[in-house]
C-alpha positions as CSV (number, residue, x, y, z in Angstrom):
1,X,204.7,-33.2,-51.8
2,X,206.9,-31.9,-54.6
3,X,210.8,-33.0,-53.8
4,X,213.6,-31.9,-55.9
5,X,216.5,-34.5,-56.7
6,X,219.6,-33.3,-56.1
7,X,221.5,-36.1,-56.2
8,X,221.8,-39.6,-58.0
9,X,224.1,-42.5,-57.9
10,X,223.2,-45.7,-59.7
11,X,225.7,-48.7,-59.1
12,X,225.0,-51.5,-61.4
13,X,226.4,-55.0,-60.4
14,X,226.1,-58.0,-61.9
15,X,223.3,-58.9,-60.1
16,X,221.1,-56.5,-58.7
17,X,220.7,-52.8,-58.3
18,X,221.1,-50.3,-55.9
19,X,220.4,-46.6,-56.0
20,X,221.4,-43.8,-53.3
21,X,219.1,-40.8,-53.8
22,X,219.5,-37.6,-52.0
23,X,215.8,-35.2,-52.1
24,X,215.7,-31.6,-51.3
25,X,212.2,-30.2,-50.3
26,X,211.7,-26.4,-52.0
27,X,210.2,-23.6,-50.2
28,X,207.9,-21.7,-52.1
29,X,206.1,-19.8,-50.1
30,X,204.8,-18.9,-47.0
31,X,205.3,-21.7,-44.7
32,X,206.6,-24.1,-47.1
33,X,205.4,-26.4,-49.8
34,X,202.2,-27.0,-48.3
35,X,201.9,-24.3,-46.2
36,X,201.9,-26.1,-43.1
37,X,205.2,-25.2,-41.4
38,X,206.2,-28.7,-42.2
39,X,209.9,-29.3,-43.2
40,X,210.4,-32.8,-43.6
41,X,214.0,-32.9,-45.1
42,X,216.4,-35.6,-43.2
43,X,220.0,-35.7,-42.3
44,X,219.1,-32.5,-40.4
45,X,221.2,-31.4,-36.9
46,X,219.7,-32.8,-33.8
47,X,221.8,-30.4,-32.0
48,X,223.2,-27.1,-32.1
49,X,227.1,-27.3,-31.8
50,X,228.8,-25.0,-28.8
51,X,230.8,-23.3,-31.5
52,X,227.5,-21.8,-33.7
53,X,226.0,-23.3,-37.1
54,X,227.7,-22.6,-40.4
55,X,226.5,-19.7,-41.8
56,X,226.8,-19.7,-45.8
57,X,226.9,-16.5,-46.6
58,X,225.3,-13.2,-45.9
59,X,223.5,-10.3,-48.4
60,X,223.2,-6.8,-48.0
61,X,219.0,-6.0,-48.8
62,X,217.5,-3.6,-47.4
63,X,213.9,-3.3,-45.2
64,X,211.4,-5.8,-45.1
65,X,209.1,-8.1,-42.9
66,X,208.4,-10.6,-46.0
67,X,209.9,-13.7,-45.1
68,X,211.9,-15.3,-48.4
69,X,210.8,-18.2,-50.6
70,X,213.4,-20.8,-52.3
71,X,212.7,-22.8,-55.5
72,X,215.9,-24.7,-57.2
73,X,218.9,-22.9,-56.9
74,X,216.8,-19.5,-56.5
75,X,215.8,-18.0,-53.5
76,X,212.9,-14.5,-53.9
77,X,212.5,-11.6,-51.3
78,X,211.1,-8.0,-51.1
79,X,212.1,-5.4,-49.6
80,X,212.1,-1.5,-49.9
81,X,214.8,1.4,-49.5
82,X,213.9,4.4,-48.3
83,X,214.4,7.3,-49.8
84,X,212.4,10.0,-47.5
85,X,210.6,10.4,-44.9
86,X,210.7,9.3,-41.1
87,X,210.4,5.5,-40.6
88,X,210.0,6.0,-36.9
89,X,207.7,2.9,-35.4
90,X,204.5,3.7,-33.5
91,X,201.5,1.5,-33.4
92,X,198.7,3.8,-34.3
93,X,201.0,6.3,-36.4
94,X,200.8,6.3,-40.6
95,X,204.2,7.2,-41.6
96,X,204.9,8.8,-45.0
97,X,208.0,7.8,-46.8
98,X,208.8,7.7,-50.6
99,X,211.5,4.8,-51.9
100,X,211.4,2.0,-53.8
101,X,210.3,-1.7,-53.3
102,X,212.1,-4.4,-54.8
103,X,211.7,-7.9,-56.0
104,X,214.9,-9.8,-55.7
105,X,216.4,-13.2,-57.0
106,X,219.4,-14.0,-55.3
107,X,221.9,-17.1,-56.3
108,X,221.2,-19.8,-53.3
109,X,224.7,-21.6,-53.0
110,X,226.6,-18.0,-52.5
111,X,223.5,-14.9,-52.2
112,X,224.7,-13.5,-55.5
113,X,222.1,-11.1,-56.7
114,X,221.1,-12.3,-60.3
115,X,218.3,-10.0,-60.8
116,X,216.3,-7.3,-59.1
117,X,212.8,-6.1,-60.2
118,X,212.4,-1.9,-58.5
119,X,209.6,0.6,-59.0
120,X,208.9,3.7,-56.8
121,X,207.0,3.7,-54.2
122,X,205.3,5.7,-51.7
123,X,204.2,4.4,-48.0
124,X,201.4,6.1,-45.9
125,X,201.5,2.7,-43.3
126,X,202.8,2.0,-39.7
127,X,205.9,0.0,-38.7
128,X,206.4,1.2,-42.4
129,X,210.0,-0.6,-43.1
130,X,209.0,-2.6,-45.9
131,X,206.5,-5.3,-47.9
132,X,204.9,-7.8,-45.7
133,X,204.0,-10.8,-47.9
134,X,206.5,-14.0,-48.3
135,X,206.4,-14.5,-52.4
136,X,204.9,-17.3,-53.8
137,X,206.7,-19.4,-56.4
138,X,204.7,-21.5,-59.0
139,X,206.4,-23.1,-62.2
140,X,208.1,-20.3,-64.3
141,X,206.3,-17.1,-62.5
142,X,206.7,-15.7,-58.8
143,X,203.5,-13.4,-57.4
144,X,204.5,-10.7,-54.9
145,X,202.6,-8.2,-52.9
146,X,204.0,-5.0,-51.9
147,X,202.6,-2.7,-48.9
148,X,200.6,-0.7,-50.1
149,X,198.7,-3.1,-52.5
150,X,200.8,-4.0,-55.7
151,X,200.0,-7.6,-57.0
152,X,203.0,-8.2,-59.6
153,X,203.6,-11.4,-61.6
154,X,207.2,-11.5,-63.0
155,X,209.1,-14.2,-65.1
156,X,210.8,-15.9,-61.7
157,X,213.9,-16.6,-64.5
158,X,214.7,-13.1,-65.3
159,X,212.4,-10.4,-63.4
160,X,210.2,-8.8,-65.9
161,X,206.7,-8.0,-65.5
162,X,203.8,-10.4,-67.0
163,X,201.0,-8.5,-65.4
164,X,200.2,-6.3,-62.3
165,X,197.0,-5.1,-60.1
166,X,196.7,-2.1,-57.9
167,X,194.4,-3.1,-54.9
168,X,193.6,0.8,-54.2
169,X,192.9,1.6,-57.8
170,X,191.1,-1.5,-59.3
171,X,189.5,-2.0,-56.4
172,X,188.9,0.5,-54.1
173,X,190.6,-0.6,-51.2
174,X,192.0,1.2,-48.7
175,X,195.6,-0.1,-47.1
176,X,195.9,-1.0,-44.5
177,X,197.0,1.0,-41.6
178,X,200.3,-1.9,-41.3
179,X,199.8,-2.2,-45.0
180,X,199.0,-5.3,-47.3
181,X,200.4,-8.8,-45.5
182,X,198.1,-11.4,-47.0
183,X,200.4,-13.9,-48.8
184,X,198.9,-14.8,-52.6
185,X,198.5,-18.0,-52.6
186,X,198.4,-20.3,-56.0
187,X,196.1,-23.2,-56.9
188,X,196.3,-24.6,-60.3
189,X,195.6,-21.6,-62.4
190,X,194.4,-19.3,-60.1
191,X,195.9,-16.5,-57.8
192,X,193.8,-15.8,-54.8
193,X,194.2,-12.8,-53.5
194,X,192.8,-10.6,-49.9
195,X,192.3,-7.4,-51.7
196,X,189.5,-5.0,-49.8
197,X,187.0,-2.6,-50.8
198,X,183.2,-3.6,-51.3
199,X,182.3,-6.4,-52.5
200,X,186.3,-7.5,-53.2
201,X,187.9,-8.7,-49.8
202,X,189.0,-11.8,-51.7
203,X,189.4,-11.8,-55.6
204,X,190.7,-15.0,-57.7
205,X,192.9,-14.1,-60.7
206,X,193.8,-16.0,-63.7
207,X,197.5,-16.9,-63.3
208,X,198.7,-16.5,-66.9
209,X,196.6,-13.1,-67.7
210,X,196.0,-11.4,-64.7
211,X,192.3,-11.1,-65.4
212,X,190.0,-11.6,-62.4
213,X,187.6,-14.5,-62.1
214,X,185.4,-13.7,-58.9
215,X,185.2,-11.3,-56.3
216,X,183.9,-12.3,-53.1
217,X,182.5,-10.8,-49.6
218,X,182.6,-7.0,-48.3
219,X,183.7,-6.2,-44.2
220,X,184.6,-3.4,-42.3
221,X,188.5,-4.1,-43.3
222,X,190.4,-6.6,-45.1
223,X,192.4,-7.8,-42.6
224,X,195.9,-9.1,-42.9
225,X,195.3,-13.1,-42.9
226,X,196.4,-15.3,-46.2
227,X,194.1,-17.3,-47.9
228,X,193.9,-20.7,-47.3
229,X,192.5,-23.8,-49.2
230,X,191.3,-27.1,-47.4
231,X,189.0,-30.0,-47.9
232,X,186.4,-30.7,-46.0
233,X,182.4,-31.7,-46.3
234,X,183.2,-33.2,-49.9
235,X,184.3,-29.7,-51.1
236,X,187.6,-27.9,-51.1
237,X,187.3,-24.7,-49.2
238,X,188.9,-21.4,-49.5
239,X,188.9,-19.9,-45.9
240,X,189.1,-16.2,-45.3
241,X,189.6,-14.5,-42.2
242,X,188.6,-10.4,-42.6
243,X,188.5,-8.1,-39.7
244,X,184.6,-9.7,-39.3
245,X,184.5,-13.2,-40.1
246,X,185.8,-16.4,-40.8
247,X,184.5,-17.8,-43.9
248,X,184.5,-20.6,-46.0
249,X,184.2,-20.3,-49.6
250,X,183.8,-22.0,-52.6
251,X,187.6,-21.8,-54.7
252,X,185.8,-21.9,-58.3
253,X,182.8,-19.2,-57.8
254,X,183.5,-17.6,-54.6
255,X,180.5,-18.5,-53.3
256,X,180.3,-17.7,-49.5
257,X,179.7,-21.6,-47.9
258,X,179.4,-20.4,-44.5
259,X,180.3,-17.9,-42.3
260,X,181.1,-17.9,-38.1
261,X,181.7,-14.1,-36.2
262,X,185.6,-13.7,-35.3
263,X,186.3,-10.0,-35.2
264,X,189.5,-9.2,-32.9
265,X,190.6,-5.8,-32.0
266,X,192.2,-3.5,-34.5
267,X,191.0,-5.3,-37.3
268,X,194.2,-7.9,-36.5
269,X,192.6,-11.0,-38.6
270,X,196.7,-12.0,-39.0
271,X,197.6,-16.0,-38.0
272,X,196.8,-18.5,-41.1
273,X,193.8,-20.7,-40.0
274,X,194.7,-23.9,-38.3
275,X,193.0,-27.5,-39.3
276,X,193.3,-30.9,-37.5
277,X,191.4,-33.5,-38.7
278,X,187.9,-32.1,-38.6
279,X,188.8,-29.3,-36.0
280,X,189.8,-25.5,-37.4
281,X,191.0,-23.3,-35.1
282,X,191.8,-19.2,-35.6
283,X,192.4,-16.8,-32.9
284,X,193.6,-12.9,-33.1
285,X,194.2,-10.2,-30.4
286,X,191.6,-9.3,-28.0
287,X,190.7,-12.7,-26.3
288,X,188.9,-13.6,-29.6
289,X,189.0,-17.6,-30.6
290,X,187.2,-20.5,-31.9
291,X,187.4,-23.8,-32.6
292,X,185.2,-25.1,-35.1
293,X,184.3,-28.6,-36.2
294,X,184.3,-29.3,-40.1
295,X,181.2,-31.2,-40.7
296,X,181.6,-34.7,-42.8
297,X,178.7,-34.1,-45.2
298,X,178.8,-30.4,-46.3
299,X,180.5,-27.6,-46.4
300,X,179.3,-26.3,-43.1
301,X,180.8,-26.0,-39.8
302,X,179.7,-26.4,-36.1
303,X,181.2,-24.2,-33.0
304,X,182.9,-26.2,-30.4
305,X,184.1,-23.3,-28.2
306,X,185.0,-20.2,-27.9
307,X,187.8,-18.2,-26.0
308,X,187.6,-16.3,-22.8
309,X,190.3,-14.9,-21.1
310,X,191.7,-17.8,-18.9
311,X,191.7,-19.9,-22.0
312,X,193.0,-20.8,-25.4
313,X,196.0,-18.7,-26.8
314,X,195.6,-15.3,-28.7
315,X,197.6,-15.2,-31.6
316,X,199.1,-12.1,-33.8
317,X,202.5,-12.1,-35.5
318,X,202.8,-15.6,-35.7
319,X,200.4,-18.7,-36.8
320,X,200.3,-21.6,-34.3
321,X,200.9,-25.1,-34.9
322,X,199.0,-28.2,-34.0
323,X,200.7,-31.1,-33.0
324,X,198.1,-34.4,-32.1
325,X,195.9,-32.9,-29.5
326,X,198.0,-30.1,-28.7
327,X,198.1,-26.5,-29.5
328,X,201.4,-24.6,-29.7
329,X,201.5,-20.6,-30.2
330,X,202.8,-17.2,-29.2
331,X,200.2,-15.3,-27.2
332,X,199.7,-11.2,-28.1
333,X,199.3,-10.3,-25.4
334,X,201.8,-11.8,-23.0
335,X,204.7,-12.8,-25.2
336,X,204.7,-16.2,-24.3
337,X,204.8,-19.8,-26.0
338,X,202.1,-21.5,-25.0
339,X,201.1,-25.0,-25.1
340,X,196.9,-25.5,-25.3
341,X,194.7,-28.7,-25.4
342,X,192.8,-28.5,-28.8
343,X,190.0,-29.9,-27.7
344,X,188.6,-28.2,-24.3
345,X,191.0,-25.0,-25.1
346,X,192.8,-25.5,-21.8
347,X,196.4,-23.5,-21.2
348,X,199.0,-26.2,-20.1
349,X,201.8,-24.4,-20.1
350,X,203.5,-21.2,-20.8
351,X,207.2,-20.0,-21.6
352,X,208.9,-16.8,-22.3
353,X,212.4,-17.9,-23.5
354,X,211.9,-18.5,-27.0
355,X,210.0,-15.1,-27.4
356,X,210.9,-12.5,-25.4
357,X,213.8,-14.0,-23.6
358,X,213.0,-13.8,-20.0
359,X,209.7,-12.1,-19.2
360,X,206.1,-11.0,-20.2
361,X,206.3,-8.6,-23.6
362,X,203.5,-7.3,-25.6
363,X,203.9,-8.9,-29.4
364,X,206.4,-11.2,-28.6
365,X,207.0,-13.3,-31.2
366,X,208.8,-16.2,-32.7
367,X,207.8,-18.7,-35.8
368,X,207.5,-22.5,-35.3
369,X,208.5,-24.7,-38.1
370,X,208.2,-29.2,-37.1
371,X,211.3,-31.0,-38.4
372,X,211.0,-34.4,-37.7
373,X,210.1,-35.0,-34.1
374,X,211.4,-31.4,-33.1
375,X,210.6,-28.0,-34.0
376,X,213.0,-24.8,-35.1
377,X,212.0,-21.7,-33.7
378,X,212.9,-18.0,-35.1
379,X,212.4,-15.8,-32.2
380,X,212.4,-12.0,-32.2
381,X,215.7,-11.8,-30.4
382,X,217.3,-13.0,-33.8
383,X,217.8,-16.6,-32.1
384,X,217.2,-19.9,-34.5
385,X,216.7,-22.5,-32.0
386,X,216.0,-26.3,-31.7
387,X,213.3,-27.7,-29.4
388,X,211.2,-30.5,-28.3
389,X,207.5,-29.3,-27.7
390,X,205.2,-31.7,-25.8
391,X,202.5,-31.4,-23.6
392,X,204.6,-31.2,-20.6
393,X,206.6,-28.2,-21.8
394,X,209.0,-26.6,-23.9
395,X,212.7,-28.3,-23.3
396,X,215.3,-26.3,-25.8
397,X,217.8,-28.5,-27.4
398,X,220.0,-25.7,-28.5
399,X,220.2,-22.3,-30.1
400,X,222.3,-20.2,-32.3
401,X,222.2,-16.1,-32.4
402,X,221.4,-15.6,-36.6
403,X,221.1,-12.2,-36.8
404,X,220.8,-8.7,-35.1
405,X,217.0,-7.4,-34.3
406,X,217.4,-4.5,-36.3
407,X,213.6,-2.8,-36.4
408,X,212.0,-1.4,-33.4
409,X,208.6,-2.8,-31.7
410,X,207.5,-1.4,-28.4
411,X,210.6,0.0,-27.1
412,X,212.7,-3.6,-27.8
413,X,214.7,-4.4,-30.9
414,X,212.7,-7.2,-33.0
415,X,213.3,-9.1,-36.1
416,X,209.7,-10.3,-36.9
417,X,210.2,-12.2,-40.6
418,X,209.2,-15.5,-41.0
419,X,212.4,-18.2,-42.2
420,X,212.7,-20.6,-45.4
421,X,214.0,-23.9,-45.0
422,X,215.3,-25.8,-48.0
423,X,217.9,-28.0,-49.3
424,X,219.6,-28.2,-45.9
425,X,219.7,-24.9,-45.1
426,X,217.9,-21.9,-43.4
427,X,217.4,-18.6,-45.2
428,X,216.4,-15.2,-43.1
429,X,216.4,-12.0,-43.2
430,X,216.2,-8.8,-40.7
431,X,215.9,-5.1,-42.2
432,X,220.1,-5.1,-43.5
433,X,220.7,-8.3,-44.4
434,X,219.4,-11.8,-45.8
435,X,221.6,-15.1,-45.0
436,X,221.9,-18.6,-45.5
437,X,222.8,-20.9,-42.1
438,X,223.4,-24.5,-43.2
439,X,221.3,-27.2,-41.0
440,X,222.9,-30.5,-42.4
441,X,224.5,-32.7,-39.7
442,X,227.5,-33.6,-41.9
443,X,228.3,-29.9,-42.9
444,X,228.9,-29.0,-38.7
């Protein structure tokens, strides 16, 4: 894991020496360093104080489900101002608005703006209030995707443009109809990328040209699930989850290693594939699941189960997490938290209050993130709580009200953006504003 020093004090006896050294985990993309939802940083609050957390400060932005990313002193987030048009939610309507989308690097100890990257931009997408993708953060350069399919590489350090794609114009590919939400993701020299069109549902780019290196697979629709890289049968692996399949590819040639049936309704391919061990587990809306077992010797896989509707958990906005032999995430259907046995795809338990608040809700949602032995939650309500999840239940620890649900979902007010935890603190944002609540025990 890359740590940042923050902090270092050398005393020097006459005999001896001791050293205090303070680390600071970054946050440079979607679900962290390694993408696993895993915060690890210590001196963290094991409670949430009666009088609220300490919130930093707070920063005007504008719309936008992309979650933000923190590197250094730095922290990156998209979002778009509208400048026509009628941004009215619907599920199965295409809205058409015209504004402008926006890269932004904002100052982490006080949410200064220091630069902002704008072009004009036109949306023909549902729930259409901004970009989708958390940006992804690698050495001098941050990769964002906007809605409706721009891939730009900018200088992280002052905003300007080193290259840019168009999914719809190199490639062919239609948006889709809740735009582009697959997060890049970076390994070594090489973007990879869930673009569309035929033959192109995932692409690798060179990171310091732009210039494309493979194109892999074709399927009915892209789907909105980030690529993901594991290791498993001697090989790494670069899964990707369309609105057909789950595959697993080869990272250098995009060479298709195998492939296993997973199509859920709507073409809702969303939550980041899960891996324990040898077991992978993906599941979308429509009561479609399946946990597979990563065979030792090659890069295949075997099919353990499948889900049925008594079983398993059906996730959409949000990617479970597995803990041990346990299963945590938000159902699509009912709203709930849900805790499931990995291996026989069992339901143990099932809770509304982190979610939806009381009661059964269609796309309730809220993000899971394991510090330590406990887990923060960022539920829909606007609510960043503290919990202990266990096979017996969900027992809340404590919770603090972050920010207003400002966008619209199914005749509730939602804030559906995914948080960023580093050096102590919590950065999220809703469609007004971005902020910074600190989570250090000595700072309470």
């Amino acid at each position: 894991m890359n740590l940042r020093l923050i902090g270092l004090t050398i005393l020097i006896p006459l005999v001896g020496m001791t050293s205090s050294i303070v680390y600071s985990e970054d946050w440079p993309q979607w679900r962290g360093e390694n993408r696993d939802a895993v915060w690890d940083e210590t001196g963290i609050v094991t409670e949430i104080p009666e009088s609220g957390l300490t919130v930093n400060w707070r920063t005007p932005i504008a719309g936008g489900y992309a979650g933000p990313a923190v590197v250094g002193d730095r922290v990156y987030v998209t979002d778009f101002i509208r400048e026509s048009g009628d941004p009215t939610n619907g599920p199965g309507t295409v809205n058409e608005l015209a504004g402008q989308e926006r890269v932004l690097c904002l100052d982490a100890s006080n949410g200064e703006i220091i630069w902002t990257n704008t072009r004009e931009c036109k949306y023909q997408i549902s729930y259409p209030c901004g970009p989708r993708a958390t940006p992804t953060v690698v050495g001098d350069r941050v990769i964002t995707l906007g809605a409706e399919g721009t891939l730009l590489c900018l200088n992280r350090h002052a905003g300007e443009v080193l290259w840019e794609k168009n999914f719809p114009k190199d490639y062919q590919a239609k948006t889709p109809i809740w735009g582009f939400s697959s997060h890049p993701l970076v390994e070594g020299n090489t973007v990879y990328c869930v673009v569309g069109g035929p033959g192109s549902i995932a692409v690798a780019f060179d990171l310091e040209t732009g210039e494309e290196k493979w194109r892999a697979l074709t399927a009915s629709e892209q789907g909105y699930c980030p690529p993901t890289l594991i290791e498993a049968g001697g090989r790494k692996q670069l899964l990707i989850w369309d609105a057909d399949n789950l595959n697993g590819l080869d990272p250098e040639t995009g060479e298709v290693f195998w492939s296993v049936a997973l199509k859920p309704n709507y073409g809702m391919s969303i939550m980041t594939p899960q891996v324990s061990g040898d077991l992978l587990f993906a599941s979308g809306i429509g009561d479609v699941g399946v946990l597979l077992k990563l065979n030792e010797e090659a890069p295949t896989v075997t099919e353990l189960w499948r889900g049925h509707p008594r079983n398993s958990v059906y996730c959409a906005n949000s990617t479970p997490f597995i803990d041990g032999q346990t299963l945590y995430g938000v159902d699509c259907k009912t709203g709930g938290l849900r805790g499931i046995d990995l291996e026989s795809g069992e339901r143990l338990w099932e809770t509304f209050e982190p979610t939806t608040g009381s009661r059964r809700m269609g796309h309730g949602t809220a993000f899971l993130i394991k510090n330590g032995s406990r887990y923060f939650l960022f539920g829909e309500t606007g609510d960043l709580i503290l919990a202990n999840l266990s096979r017996e239940g969900y027992e809340e620890i404590g919770r603090f009200h972050a920010l207003e649900p400002t966008g619209e979902a199914f005749g509730r007010n939602v804030v559906w953006t995914h948080p960023a935890f580093a050096d102590g603190q919590c950065y999220v944002r809703n469609d007004e504003e971005i902020i910074s609540i600190s989570l250090r025990a000595d700072e309470q």
